[in-house]
C-alpha positions as CSV (number, residue, x, y, z in Angstrom):
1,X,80.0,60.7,115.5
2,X,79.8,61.5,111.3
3,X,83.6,61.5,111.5
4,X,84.1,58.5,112.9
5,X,81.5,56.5,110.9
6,X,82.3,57.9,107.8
7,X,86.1,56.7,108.1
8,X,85.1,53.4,109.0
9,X,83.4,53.0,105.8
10,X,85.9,54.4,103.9
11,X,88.3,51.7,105.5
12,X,85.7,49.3,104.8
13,X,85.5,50.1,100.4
14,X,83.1,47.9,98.8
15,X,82.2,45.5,101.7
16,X,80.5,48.9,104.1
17,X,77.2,48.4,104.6
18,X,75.0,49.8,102.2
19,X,71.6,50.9,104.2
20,X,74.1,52.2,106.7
21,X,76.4,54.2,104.2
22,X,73.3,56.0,102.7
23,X,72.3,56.8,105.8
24,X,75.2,58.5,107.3
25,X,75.0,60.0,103.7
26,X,71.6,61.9,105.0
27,X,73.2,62.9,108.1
28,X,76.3,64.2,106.5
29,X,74.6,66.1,103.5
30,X,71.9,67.3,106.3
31,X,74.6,68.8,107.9
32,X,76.4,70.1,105.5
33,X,73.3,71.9,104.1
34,X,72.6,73.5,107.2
35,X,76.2,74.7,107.8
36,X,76.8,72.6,110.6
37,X,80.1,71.2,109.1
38,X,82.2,72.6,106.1
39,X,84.7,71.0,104.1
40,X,87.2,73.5,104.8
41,X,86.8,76.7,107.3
42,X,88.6,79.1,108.9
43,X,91.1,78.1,111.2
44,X,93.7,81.0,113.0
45,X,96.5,78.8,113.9
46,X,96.9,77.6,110.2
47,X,99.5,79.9,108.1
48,X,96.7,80.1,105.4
49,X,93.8,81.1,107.7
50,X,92.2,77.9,106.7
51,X,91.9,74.4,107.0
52,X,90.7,71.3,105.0
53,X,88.0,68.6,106.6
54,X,89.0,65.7,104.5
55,X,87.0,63.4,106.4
56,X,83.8,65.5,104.8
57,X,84.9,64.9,101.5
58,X,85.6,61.0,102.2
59,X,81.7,61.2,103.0
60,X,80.6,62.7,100.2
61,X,82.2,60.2,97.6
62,X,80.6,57.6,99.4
63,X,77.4,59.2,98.8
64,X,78.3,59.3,95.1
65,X,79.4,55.8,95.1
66,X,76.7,54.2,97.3
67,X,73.7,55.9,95.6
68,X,71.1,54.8,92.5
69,X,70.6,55.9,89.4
70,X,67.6,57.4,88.9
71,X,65.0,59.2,86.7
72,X,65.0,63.0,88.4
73,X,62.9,64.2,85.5
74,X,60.9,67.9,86.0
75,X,57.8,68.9,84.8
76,X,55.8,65.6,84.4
77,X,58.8,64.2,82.8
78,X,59.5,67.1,79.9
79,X,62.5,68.0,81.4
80,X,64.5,64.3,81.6
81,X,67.7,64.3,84.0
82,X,69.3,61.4,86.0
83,X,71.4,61.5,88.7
84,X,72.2,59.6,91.7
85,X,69.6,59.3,94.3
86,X,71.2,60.0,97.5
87,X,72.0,63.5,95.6
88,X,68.5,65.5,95.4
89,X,67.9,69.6,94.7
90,X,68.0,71.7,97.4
91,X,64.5,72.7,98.2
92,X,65.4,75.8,101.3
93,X,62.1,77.0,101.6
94,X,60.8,80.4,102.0
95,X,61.9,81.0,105.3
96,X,65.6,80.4,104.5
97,X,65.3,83.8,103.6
98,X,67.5,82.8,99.9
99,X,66.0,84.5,96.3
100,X,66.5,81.5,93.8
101,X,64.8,83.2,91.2
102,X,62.6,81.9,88.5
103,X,64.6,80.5,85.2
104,X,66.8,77.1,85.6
105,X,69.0,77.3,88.3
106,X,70.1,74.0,90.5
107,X,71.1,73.9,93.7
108,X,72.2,70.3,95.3
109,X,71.0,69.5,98.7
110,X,74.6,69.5,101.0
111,X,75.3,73.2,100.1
112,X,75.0,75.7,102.5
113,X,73.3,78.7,101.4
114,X,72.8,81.6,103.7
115,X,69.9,84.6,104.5
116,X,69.8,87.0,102.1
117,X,71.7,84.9,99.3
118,X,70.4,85.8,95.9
119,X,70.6,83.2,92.8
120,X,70.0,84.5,89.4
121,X,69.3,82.6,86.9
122,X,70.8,79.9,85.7
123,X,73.5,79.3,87.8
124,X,74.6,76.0,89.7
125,X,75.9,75.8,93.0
126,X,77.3,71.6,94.0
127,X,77.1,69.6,96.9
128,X,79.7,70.6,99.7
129,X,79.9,74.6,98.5
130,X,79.4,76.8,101.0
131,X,77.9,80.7,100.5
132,X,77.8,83.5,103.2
133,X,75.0,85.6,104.0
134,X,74.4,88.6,101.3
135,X,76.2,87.1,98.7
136,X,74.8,87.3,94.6
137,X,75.4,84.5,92.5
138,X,74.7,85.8,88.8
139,X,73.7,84.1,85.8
140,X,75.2,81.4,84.2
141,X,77.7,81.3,87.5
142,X,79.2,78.1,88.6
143,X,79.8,77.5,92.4
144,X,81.7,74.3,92.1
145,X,82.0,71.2,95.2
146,X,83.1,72.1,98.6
147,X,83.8,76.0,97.3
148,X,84.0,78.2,100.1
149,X,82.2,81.4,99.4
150,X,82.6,84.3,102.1
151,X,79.7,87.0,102.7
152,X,78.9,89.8,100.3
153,X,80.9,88.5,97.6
154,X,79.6,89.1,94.1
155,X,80.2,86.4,91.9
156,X,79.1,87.7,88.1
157,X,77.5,86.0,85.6
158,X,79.5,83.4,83.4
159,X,82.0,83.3,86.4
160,X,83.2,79.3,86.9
161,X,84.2,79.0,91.0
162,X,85.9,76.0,90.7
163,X,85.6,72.6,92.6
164,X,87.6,69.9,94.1
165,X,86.5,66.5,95.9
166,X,89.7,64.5,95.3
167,X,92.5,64.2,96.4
168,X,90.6,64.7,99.7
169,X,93.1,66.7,101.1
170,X,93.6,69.3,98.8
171,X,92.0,72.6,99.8
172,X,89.2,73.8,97.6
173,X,88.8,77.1,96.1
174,X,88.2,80.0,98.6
175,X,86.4,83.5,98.2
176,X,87.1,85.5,101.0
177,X,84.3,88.3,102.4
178,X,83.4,91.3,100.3
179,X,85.3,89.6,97.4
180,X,84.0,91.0,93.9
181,X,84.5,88.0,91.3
182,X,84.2,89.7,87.7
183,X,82.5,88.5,84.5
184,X,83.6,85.4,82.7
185,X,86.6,84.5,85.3
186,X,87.7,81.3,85.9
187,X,89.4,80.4,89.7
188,X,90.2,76.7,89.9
189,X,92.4,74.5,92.0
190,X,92.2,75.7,95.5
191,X,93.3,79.3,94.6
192,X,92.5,81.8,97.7
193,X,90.6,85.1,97.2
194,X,91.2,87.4,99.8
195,X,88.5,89.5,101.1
196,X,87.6,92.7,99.5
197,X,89.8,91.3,96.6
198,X,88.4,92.3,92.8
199,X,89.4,89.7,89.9
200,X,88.5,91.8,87.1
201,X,86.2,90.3,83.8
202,X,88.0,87.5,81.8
203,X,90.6,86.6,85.0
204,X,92.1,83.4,85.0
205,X,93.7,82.0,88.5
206,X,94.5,78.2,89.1
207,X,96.5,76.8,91.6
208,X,99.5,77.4,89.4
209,X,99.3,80.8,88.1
210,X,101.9,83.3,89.1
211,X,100.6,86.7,89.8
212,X,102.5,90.2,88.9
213,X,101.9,92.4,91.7
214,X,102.8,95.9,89.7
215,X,101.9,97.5,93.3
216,X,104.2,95.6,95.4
217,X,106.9,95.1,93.0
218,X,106.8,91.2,93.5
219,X,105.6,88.1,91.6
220,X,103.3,86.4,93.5
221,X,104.1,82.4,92.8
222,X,102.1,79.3,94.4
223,X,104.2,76.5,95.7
224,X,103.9,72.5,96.2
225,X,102.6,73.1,99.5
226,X,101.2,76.8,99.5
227,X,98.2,77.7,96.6
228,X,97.9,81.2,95.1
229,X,96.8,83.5,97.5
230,X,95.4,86.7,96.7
231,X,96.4,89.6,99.0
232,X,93.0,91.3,100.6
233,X,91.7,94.3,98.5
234,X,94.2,93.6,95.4
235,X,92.4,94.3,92.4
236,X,93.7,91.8,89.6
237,X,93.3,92.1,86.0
238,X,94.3,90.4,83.2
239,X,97.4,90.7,81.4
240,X,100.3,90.2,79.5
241,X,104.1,89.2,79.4
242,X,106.6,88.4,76.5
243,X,107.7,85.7,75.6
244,X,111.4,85.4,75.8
245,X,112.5,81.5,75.1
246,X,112.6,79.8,71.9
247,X,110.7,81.6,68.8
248,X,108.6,83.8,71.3
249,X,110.8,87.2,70.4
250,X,111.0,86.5,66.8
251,X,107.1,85.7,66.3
252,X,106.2,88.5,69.0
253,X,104.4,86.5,71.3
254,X,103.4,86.8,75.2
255,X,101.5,85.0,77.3
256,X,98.0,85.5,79.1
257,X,98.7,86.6,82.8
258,X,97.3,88.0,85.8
259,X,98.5,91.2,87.0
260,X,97.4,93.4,90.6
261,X,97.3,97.2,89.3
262,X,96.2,98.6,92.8
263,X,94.2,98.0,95.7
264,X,91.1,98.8,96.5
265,X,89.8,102.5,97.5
266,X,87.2,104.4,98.0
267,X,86.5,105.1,93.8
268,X,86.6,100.9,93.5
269,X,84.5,100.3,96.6
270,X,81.8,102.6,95.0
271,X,81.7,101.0,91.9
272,X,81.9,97.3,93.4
273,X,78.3,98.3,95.9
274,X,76.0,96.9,93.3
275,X,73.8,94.2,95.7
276,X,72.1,96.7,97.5
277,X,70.4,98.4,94.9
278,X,68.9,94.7,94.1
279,X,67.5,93.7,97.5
């Protein structure tokens, strides 16, 4: 069992057998890619709706740490990259049913990608991410490790989904279905997007962030043992509040942050239906 193997060579560090590390590597990123096992998923008996596989990320840094160096040059060489071997591209094929279209994008073999999955160019998607059927990753987008992306969710170009491998058990960033991620956000640290949620263009979440819900009349704040959570259907924008210690009155200032205006309707699902006119 990959569980079981991979702990023991955890427990083992530097003294686990090499040949047999890299090769429960290429089980594990096999699996991994074809959404066989997750590094976190949904789990209904967890307060969160979710649940972290640590034992998946243990795997994957001991692919890092067990593999080569290596010349992964493109194009006879006029492209130079290195990386680790036990790490190549993705290479789905045309029955996967996914559009990586022409222009630069990367996608790292141990992502799961799913039918109907379109990838506009460039955009990057790490080992360990997973992305639900339908979904559009747009240009310049950044699907970070062991991301957990639901099914139609639009994530727009310059957006950064960020990732997490260590600690092991700390829960990576989630996008829940029908989630529409704006232009040039950033959501890092294991922050949870409900589904149908909007984060409007030039949002900032991290697993710290307190969130002003102007709808519900409550700050929403993350805790030592609960990340940010974004209700389903909130649509968060950003904004502003003073700031009142120090010299913050007297020089005027106020501070970036997030704020829930509404939640979604009819008028916002119409203007968030933008994959099918792609397809």
């Amino acid at each position: 069992m990959l569980e079981v193997e991979i702990q023991g060579q955890v427990a083992a560090g530097e003294s686990a057998d090499r040949d047999a590390v890299r090769a429960t590597f290429a089980r594990l990123r096999e699996a991994l890619s074809a959404g066989a096992i997750r590094a976190a998923e949904p789990d209904s008996a967890s307060v969160l709706g979710w649940r972290v596989n640590p034992w998946v990320k243990q795997g994957i840094l001991l692919g890092f740490r067990f593999g080569e160096l290596v010349d992964a040059s493109m194009d006879h060489g006029r492209w130079p990259f290195y990386d680790k071997d036990t790490l190549p591209l993705k290479r789905p094929g045309v029955d996967a049913r996914i559009r990586i279209v022409p222009g630069g994008s990367a996608v790292r073999d141990g992502a799961y990608i799913a039918p109907g999955v379109i990838c506009m160019p460039p955009m990057y998607v790490n080992i360990g991410a997973y992305i639900g059927p339908d979904s559009l990753i747009d240009s310049h987008a950044l699907v970070g490790s062991c991301a957990q992306i639901g099914a139609r969710v639009h994530v727009s170009a310059c957006a950064q989904i960020g990732g997490v491998i260590e600690p092991v058990g700390a829960l990576p960033v989630i996008v829940e279905d029908d989630a529409l991620i704006g232009g040039n956000t950033g959501i890092y640290e294991g922050a949870i997007i409900g589904s149908r949620a909007v984060i409007g263009a030039g949002t900032v979440l991290t697993g710290s962030t307190p969130v002003y819900d102007l709808v519900r009349g409550e700050i929403i704040k993350p805790t030592a043992d609960r990340p940010l959570v974004i209700p389903a259907g909130a649509v968060v924008v950003p904004g502003a509040r003073a700031v009142t210690a120090g010299k913050g009155p007297e020089w005027g200032l106020a501070l970036s942050t997030p704020v829930i205006v509404k939640y979604r309707d009819s008028r916002t699902d119409t203007r968030t239906e933008l994959e099918a006119w792609i397809r």
